[in-house]
N, C-alpha and C positions, 0 to 999 in steps of 0.2 A: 504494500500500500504506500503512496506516495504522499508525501508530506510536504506542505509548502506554507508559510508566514510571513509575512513581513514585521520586523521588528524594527520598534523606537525606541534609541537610544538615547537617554539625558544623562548627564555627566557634571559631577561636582570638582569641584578645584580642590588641590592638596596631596601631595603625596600620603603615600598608605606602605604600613608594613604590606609583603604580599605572602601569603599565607593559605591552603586550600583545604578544608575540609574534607572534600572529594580525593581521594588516594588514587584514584584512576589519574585523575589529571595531572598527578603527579610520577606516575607510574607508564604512560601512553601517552604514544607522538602524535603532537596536532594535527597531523593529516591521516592521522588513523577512524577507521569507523567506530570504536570503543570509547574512542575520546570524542567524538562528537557527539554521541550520546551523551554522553552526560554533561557534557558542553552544553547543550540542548537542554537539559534538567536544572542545570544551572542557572541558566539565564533566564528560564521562563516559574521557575521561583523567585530569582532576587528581584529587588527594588531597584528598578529605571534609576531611578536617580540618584541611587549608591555607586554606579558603575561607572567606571573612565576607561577611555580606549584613547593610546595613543600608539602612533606608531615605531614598530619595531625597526621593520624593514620595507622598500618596494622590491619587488624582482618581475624578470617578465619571464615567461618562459613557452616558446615557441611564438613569439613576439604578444602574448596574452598577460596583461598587467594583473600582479595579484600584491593586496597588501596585506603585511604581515602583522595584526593589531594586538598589541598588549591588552588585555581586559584584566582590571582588577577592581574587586568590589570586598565587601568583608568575607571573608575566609573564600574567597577565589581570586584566583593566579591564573591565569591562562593567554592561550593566542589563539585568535584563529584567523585562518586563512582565507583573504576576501577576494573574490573574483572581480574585477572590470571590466564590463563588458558596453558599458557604456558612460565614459568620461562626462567630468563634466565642468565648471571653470573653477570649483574648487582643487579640483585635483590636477588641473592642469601644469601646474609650477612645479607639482612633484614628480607627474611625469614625465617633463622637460627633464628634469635634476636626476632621475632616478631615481628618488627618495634622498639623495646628498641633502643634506640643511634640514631635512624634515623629520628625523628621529626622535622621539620623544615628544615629538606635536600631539598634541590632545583633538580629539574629532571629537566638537561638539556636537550633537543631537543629529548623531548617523541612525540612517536609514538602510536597514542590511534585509533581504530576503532572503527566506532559507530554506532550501529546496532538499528534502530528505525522502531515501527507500533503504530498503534490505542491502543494498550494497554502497550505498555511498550518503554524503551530506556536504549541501554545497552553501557556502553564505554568499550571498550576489550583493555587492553596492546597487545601494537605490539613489544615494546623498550624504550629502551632510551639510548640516546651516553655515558653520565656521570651524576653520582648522586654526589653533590655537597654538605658538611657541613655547 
């Protein structure tokens, strides 16, 4: 059965110990199906507006932009892996830059879809209001 959401992201300012409850997500690689799972358990339990996503990394791979987003809220620590599939003029200076200058930028109130089945889970960029230094 295929699974698909769109999720709104609000994000407060301040660094945070980062810390995870969840042992999977400490234990399994962000691109695995096991850690999205519960990746997914995570996020559609916590409070919006405990959560801060900034970026890790961008990469592209086979010329398909994907950003690599820290998420941390109380007792989660994670990343996931964002697809772009369609740019938009927020993201465009990152990727000019390749993500140079952009690490640790905070994505205010991202808009991510997420497209899940039995063999994979995908987070899709929808937006974001402001990218933040």
């Amino acid at each position: 059965m295929a699974f698909a959401s769109t999720m709104f992201f609000a994000f407060s300012c301040g660094n945070r110990d980062c810390k995870n409850a969840n042992p999977i997500l400490d234990k399994s690689l962000p691109d695995s199906k096991e850690y999205h799972v519960e990746l997914l358990k995570e996020l559609q339990s916590a409070e919006a507006s405990t959560i801060v996503y900034t970026l890790e990394r961008y990469e592209e791979k086979d010329e398909v932009p994907y950003l690599h987003m820290n998420i941390q809220g109380e007792n989660l620590c994670a990343t996931a892996i964002v697809l772009v599939l369609k740019s938009d003029k927020n993201l465009q200076k990152i990727q000019q830059n390749k993500g140079e200058g952009y690490v640790g930028s905070e994505f205010k109130n991202l808009k991510v879809k997420i497209f899940s089945d039995e063999s994979k889970t995908v987070f899709l960029y929808e937006g974001v209001e402001t990218i933040e230094d």
